[in-house]
C-alpha positions in Angstrom: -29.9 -5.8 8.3 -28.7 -4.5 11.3 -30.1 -1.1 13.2 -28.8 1.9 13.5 -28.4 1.6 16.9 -26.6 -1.5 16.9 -24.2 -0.2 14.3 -23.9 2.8 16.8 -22.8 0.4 20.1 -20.4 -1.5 17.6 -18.8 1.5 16.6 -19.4 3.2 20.0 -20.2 6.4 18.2 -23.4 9.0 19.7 -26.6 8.4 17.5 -28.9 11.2 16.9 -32.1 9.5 15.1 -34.4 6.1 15.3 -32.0 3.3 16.8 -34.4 0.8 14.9 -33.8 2.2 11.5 -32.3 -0.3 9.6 -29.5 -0.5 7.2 -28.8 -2.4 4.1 -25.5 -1.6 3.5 -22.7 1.7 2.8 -22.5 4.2 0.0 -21.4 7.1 -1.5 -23.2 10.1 -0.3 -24.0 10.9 -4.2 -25.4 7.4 -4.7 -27.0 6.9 -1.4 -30.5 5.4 -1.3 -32.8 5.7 1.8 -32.1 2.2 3.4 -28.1 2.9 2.9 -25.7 4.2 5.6 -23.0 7.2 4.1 -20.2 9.3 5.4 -18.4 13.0 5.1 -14.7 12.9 6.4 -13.9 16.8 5.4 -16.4 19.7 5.8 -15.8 20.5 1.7 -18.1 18.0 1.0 -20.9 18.9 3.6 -22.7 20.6 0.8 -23.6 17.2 -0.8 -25.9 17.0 2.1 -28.6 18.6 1.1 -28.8 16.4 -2.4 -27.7 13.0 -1.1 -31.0 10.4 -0.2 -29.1 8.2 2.7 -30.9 7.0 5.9 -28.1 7.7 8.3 -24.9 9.7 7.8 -22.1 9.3 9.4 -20.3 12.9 10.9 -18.4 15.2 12.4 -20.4 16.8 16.0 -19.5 19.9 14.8 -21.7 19.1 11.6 -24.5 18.2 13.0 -26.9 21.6 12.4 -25.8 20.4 8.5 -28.1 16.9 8.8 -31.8 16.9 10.0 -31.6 12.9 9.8 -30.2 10.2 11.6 -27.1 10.1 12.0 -23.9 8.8 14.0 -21.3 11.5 15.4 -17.3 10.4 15.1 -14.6 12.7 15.8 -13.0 11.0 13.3 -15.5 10.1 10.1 -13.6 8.2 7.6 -12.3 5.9 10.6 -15.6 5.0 11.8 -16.7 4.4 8.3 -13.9 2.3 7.8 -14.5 0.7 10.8 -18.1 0.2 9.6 -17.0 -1.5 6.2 -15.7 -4.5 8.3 -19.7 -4.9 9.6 -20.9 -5.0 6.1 -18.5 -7.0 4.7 -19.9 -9.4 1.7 -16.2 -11.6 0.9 -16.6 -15.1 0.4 -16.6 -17.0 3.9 -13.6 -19.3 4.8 -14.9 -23.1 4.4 -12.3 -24.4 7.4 -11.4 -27.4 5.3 -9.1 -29.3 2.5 -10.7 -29.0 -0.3 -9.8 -33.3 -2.4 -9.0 -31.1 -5.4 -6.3 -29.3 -3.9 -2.3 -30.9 -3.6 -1.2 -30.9 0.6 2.5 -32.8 0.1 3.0 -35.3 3.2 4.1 -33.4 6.3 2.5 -30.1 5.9 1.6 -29.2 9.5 -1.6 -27.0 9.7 -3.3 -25.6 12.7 -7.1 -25.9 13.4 -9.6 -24.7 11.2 -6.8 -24.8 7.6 -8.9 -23.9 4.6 -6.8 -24.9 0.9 -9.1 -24.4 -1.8 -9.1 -26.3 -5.0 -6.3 -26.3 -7.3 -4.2 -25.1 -4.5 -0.6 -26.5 -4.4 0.9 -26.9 -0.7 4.5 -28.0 -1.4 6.2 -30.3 2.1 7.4 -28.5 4.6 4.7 -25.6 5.1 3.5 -24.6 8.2 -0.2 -23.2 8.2 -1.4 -21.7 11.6 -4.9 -21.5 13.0 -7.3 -20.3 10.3 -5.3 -19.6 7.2 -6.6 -19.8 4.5 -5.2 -21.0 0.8 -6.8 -19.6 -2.4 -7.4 -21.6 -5.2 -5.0 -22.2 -7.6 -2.4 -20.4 -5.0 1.3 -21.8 -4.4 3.0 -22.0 -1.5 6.6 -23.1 -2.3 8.8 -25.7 0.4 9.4 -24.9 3.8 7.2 -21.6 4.1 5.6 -20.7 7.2 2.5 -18.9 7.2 0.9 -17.3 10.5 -2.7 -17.6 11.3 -5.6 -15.9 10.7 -3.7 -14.9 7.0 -5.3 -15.2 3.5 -3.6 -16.4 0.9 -5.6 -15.4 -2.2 -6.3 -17.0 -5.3 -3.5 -17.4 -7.7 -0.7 -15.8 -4.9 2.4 -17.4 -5.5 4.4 -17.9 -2.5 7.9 -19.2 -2.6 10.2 -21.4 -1.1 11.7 -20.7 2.4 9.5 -17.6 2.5 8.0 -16.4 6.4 4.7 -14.4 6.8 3.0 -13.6 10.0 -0.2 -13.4 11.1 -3.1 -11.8 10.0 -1.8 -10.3 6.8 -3.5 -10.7 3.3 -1.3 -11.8 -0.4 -3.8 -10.4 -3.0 -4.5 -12.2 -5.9 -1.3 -13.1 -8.2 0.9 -11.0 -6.0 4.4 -13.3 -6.1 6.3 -13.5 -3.0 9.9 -14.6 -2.8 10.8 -15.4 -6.8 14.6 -14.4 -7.3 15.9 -11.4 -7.0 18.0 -9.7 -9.8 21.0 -10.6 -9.4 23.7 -11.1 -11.9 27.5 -10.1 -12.3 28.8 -9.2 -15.9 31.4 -11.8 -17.3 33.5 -12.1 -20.2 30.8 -14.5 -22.1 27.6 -12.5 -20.7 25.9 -12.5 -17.6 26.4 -14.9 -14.6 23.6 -15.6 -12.4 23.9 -15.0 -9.0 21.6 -17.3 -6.7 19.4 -15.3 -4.4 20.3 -17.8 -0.9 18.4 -15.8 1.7 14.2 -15.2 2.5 11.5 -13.0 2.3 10.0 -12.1 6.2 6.8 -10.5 6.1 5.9 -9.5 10.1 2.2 -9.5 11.3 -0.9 -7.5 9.5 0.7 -7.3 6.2 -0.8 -6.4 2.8 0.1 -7.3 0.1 -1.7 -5.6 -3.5 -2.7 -7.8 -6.2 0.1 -8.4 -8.6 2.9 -7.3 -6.5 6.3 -9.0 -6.5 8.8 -8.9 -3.0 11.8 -10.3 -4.4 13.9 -12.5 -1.9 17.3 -11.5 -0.7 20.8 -12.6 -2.0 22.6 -12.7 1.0 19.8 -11.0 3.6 16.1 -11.4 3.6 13.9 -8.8 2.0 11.3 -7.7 5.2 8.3 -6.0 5.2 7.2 -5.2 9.0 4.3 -5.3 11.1 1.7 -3.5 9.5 2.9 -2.3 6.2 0.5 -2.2 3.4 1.4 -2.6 -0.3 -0.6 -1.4 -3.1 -1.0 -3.8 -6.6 1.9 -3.1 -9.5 4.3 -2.4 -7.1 7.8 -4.1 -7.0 10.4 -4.4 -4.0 14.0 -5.4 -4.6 15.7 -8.5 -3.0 17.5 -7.1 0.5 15.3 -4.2 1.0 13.3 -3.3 4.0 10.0 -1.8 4.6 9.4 0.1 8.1 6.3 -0.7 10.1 2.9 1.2 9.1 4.6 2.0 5.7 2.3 2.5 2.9 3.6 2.1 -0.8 1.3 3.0 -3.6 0.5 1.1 -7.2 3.4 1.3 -9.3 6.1 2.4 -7.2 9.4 0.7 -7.5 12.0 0.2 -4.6 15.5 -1.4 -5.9 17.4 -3.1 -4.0 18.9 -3.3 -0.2 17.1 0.3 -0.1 15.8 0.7 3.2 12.5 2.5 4.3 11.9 3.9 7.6 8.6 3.4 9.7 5.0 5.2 9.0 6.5 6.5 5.6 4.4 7.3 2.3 5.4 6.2 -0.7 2.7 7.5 -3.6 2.4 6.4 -7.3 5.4 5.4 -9.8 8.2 6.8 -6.9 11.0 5.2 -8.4 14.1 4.7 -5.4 17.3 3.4 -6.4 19.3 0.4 -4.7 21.2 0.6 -1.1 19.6 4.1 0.1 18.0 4.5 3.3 14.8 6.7 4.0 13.8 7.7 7.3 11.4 7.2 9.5 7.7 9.4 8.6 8.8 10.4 5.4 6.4 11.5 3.0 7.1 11.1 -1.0 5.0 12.0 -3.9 3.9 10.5 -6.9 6.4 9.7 -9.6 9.0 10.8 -7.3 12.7 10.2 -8.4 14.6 8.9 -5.6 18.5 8.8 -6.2 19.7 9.5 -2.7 19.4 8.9 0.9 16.2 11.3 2.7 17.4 11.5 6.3 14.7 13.5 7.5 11.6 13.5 7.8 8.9 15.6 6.0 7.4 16.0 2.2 9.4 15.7 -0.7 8.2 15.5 -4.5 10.0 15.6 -7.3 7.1 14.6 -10.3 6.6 16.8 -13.2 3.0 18.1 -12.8 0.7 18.2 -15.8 0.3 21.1 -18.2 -1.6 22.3 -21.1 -0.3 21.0 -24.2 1.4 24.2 -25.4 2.5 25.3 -22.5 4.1 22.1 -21.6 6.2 21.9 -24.7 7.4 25.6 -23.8 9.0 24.4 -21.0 10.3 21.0 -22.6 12.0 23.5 -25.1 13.2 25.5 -22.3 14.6 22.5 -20.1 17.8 21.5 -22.9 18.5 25.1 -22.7 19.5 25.2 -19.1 22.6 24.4 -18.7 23.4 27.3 -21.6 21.6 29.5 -20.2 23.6 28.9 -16.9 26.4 29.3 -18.5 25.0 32.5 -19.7 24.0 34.2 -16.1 27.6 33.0 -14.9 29.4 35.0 -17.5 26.7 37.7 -16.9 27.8 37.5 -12.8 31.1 37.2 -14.3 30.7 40.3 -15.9 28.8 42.4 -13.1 31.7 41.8 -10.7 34.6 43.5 -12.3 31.7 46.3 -13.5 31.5 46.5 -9.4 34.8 46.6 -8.8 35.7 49.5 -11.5 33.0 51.6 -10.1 34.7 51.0 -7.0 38.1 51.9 -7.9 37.1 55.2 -9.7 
């Protein structure tokens, strides 16, 4: 276990306490127990203090008359806690080798220290770099290059021709690079078309459990450097993700849409194809995205939840509107020429 004052040079934050009191691991500051280190980001929750049981708290300065025990100071709490979580972290540890019951086809090149677990499948002509490491039971499809330091976890399907950098993570049955949809209506039905180009994912990329990033038609679908991707959520072949973008469970971006750097997408936002969204854009959950956002800011267009009753009022009232539109127009309509014969008498 380390010591507080260990975790304090690591995380290069002031300590007010014992530097030998030790730590067993983080929690919440509700379930906190005395050996356990905890955390307040915003100054609503400082009044958990006085009920919480942790050893060491991490804080704002400017919080620190709130907590008689030890703590570390950070201007910034919830960064130095999640800062912290990378100390105590208890994920399985990288064996650096091929496991006999995993499939490596003849010519996969693979840097130093490769781990492929069992059951993986590693088709010919992969590239591995330094340290990656293959789940078991993951896929990764002809001709992909993977950078290193990047996990691959168990049950990821990785397709052919696809290119990820280095140091990103592919969550656990997350699919990267199946077909996009593509099809042109014909006379008998459908017609496929074949989706020819890539998926590119830059460097410190994640990727949610059971995502999909459908490969391009023509272009390759990219997410850039430092994107992250919640689980459930689906991106279009030919789209783009900006850099430090984060997109929430759920949401669904259609095709060649393109999304600006350091944006926000939250829960269900739905985005139709070939749009573009700027840079630092900010949508909310189950927004309804139908056109280009060229600016940057907060948008939301999400019905927010009711009462019941209250609820089906408004429901009711929603099919009248365009009547009752028509209504105030005649109403203006009406006002006007009252206006102008007041006017004219």
């Amino acid at each position: 276990m380390p010591a507080l004052g260990t975790l304090a040079a690591a995380l290069e934050l002031e300590l007010k306490g014992d530097p030998d009191f030790e730590i067993a691991s983080l929690a919440t500051l509700e379930s906190a127990t005395a050996d356990n280190l905890t955390f307040v980001s915003e100054k609503k929750h400082l009044a958990k203090l006085s009920k919480t049981l942790a050893g060491a708290v991490i804080l704002h300065p400017d919080w620190s008359e709130q907590w008689p025990g030890n703590a570390l100071f950070s201007e910034t709490p919830y960064i130095a806690y999640a800062k912290a979580s990378v100390i105590f972290d208890n994920h399985p540890v990288a064996s650096g080798s091929i496991d006999t019951r995993a499939f490596v086809a003849e010519g996969v090149e693979y840097g130093a220290g490769v781990t492929i677990d069992a059951g993986a499948c590693v088709e010919s002509g992969v590239t591995l770099g330094d340290r990656v490491w293959i789940g078991a039971g993951a896929y990764i499809g002809h001709d992909t290059v993977i950078g290193e330091d990047t996990v691959i976890k168990p049950g990821a399907v990785i397709c052919h021709g696809v290119i990820i950098g280095a140091r990103c993570t592919v969550h656990p049955n997350a699919t990267i690079g199946a077909d996009g949809f593509g099809f042109a209506p014909g006379p008998n039905g459908w017609i496929k078309i074949e989706q020819l180009a890539g998926v590119v994912l830059g460097d410190d990329v994640q990727i949610g459990a059971n995502t999909t990033i459908d490969r391009g038609a023509l272009e390759d679908t990219v997410v850039e450097d430092g994107a992250i991707i919640d689980n459930l959520v689906q991106i279009g072949h030919g789209a783009r993700v900006g850099s430090r973008t984060a997109i929430a469970a759920q949401a669904g971006i259609s095709g060649s849409t393109r999304i600006g750097a350091r944006c926000i997408i939250a829960g269900q936002v739905g985005m139709a194809g070939h749009l573009t969204i700027a840079d630092d854009v900010h949508i909310g959950g189950q927004g309804r995205v139908a056109s280009s956002v060229t600016e940057a800011g907060h948008y939301s267009s999400g019905t927010p939840i009711q009462p019941l009753r209250a609820w089906l009022r408004s429901a009711s009232r929603f099919t009248q509107l365009d009547q009752m539109a028509r209504r105030i127009a005649e109403l203006e309509k009406l006002a006007g020429l009252d206006k102008k014969d007041g006017e004219g008498a």
